[in-house]
C-alpha positions as semicolon CSV with decimal commas, in nm:
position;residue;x (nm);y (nm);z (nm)
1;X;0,000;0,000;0,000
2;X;0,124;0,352;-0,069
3;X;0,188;0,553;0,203
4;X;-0,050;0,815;0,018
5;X;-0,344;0,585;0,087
6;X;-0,176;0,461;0,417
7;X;-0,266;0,838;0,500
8;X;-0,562;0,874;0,368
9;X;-0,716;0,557;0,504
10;X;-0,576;0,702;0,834
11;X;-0,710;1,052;0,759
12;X;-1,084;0,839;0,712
13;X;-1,070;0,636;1,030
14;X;-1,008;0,929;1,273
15;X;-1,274;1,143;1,086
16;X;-1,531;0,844;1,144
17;X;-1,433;0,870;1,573
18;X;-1,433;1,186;1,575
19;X;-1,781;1,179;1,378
20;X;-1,917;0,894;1,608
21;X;-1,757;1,078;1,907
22;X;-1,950;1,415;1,826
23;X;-2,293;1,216;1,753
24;X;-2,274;1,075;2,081
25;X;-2,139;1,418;2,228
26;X;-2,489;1,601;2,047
27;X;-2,718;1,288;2,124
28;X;-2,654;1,368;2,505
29;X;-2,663;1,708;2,470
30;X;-3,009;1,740;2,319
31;X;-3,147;1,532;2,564
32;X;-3,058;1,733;2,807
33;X;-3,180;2,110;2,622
34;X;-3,485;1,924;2,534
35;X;-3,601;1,625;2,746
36;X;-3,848;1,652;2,977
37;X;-3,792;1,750;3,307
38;X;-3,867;1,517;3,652
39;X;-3,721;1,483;4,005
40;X;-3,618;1,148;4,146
41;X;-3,482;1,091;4,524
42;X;-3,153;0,952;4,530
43;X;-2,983;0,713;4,770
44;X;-2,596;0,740;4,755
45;X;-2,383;0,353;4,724
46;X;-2,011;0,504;4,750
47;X;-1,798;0,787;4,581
48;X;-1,483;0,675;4,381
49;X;-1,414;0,606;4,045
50;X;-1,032;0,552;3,985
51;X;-1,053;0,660;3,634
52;X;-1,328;0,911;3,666
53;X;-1,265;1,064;3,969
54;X;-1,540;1,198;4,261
55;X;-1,882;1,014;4,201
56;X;-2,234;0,918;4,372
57;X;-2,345;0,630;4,281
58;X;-2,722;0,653;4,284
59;X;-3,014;0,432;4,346
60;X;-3,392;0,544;4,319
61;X;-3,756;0,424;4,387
62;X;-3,745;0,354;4,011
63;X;-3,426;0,100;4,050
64;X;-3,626;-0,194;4,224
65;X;-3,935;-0,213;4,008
66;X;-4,186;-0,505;4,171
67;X;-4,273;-0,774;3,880
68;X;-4,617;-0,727;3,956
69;X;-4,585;-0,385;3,788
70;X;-4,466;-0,545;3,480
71;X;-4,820;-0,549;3,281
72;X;-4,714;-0,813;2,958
73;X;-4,555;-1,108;3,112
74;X;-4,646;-1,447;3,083
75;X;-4,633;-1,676;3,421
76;X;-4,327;-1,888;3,307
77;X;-4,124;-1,571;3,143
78;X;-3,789;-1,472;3,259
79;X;-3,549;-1,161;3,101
80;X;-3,340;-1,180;2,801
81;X;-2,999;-1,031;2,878
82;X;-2,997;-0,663;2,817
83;X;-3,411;-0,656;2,744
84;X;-3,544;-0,321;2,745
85;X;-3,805;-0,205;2,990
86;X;-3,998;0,077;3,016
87;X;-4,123;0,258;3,315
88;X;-4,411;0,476;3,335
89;X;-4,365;0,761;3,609
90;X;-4,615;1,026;3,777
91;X;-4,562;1,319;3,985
92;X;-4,650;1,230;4,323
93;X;-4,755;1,491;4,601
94;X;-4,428;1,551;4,724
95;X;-4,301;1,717;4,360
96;X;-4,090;1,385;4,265
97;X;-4,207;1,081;4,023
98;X;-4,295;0,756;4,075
99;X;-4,330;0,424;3,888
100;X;-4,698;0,338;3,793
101;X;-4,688;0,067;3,494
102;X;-4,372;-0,097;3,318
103;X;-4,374;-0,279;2,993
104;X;-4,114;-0,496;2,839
105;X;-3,996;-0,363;2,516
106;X;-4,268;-0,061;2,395
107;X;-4,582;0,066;2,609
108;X;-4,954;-0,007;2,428
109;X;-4,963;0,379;2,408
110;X;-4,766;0,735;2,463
111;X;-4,774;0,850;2,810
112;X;-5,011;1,148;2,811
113;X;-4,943;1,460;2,948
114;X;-4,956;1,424;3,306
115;X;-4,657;1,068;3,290
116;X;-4,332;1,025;3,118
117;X;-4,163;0,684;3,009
118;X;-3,813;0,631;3,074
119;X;-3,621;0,337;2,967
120;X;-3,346;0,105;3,083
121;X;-3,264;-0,238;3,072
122;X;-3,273;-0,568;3,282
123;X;-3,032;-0,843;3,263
124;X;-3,091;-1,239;3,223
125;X;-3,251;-1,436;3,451
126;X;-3,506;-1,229;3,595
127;X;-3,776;-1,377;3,679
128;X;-4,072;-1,214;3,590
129;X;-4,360;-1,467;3,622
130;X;-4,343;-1,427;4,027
131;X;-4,541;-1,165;4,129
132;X;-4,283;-1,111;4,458
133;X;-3,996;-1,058;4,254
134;X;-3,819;-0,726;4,166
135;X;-3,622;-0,662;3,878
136;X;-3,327;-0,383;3,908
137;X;-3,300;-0,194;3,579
138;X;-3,026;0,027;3,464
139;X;-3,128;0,370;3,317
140;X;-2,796;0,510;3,253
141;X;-2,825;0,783;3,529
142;X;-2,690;0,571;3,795
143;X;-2,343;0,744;3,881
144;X;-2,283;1,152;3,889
145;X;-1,992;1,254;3,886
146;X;-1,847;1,561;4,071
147;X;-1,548;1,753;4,137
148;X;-1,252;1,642;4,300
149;X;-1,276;1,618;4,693
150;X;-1,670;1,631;4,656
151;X;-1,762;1,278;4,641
152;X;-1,742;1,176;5,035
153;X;-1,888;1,499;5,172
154;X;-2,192;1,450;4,972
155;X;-2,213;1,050;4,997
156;X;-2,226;1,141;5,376
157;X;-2,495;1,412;5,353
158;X;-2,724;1,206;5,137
159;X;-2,720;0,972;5,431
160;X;-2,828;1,243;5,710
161;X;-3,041;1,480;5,406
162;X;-3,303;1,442;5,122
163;X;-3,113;1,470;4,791
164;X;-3,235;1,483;4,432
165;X;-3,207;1,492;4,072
166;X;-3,315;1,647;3,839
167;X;-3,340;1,410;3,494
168;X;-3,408;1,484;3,150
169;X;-3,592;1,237;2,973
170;X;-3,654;1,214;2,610
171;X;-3,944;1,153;2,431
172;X;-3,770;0,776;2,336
173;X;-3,747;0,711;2,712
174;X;-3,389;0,754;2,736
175;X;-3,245;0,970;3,034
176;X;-2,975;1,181;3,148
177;X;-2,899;1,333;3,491
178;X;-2,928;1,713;3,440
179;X;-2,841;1,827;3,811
180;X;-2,809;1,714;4,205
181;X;-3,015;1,880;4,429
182;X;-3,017;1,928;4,829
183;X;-3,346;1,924;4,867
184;X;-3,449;2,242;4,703
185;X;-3,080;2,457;4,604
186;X;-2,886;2,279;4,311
187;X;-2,576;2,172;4,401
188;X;-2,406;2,067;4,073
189;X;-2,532;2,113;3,726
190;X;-2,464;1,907;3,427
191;X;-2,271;2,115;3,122
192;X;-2,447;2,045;2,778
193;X;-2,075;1,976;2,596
């Protein structure tokens, strides 16, 4: 091979990851300008990523979703790895949302204007004939990450204080954590880029 098209085929490949790159860059972005907007309670699980830095690792209402909710499952049907699931929320009294309904794969119909859908997935082996069981999705908006030196001081006030998030959630059910909140006052918001 020439070392002109040695070049060029190098010149091609980093266009294409910096393409994909940017796609996923924008995809995020836009559903955080334009998602809709709810409020989950958090509960912290611990604050270090080595890579990453300062985190929370989050858990919500919406992470242990009762079987029972599940509304097309047969008796003897258990979770494909990776299956998608999607959870219908409401606003509750106390301003945050709450899981109502979940569906494997698509809901029968759009949530209407007073619920929003958000997605995630479930892995194998779940068993979702038993009406006791739970299933723990993943939505994606399980870890936040923070600035250096932040991570234990708020791990231990989520313990002793009601924390929040604020989520944007697009109209395809997929979410992204737009801010964490002590109770009311925003402590860290999310950059678009």
């Amino acid at each position: 091979m020439s070392a002109k098209r040695l070049i060029a085929a190098a010149f091609a490949v980093a266009l294409l990851q910096i393409g994909f790159l940017g796609w996923m860059i924008a995809g995020r972005a836009a559903i955080l300008r334009d998602g809709r907007e709810i409020v989950l309670k958090v509960e912290p699980v611990d604050p270090r990523d080595l890579l990453r830095g300062d985190y929370v690792r989050l858990t919500y209402e919406i992470s242990r979703i009762p079987a029972k909710l599940v509304a097309n499952v047969s008796a003897d049907e258990a979770a494909r790895d990776q299956q998608t699931i999607v959870v219908r929320l409401t606003k509750g009294d106390d301003g945050t949302w709450h899981p109502q309904m979940a569906w494997l794969g698509s809901p029968p119909q759009a949530a209407g204007p007073d619920a929003v859908d958000i997605a995630g997935t479930i892995k194998a082996g779940s068993s979702l004939g038993d009406s006791d069981a739970t299933l723990w999705p993943d939505y994606g908006i399980e870890r936040f990450y923070l600035p250096e030196g932040e991570g234990k001081a708020i791990e231990k006030d989520i313990r002793t204080r009601p924390f929040q998030v604020k989520i944007a959630v697009s109209s395809s059910g997929q979410a992204q954590i737009k801010a964490l909140m002590d109770g009311a006052a925003t402590l860290f918001d999310e950059p678009l880029y």
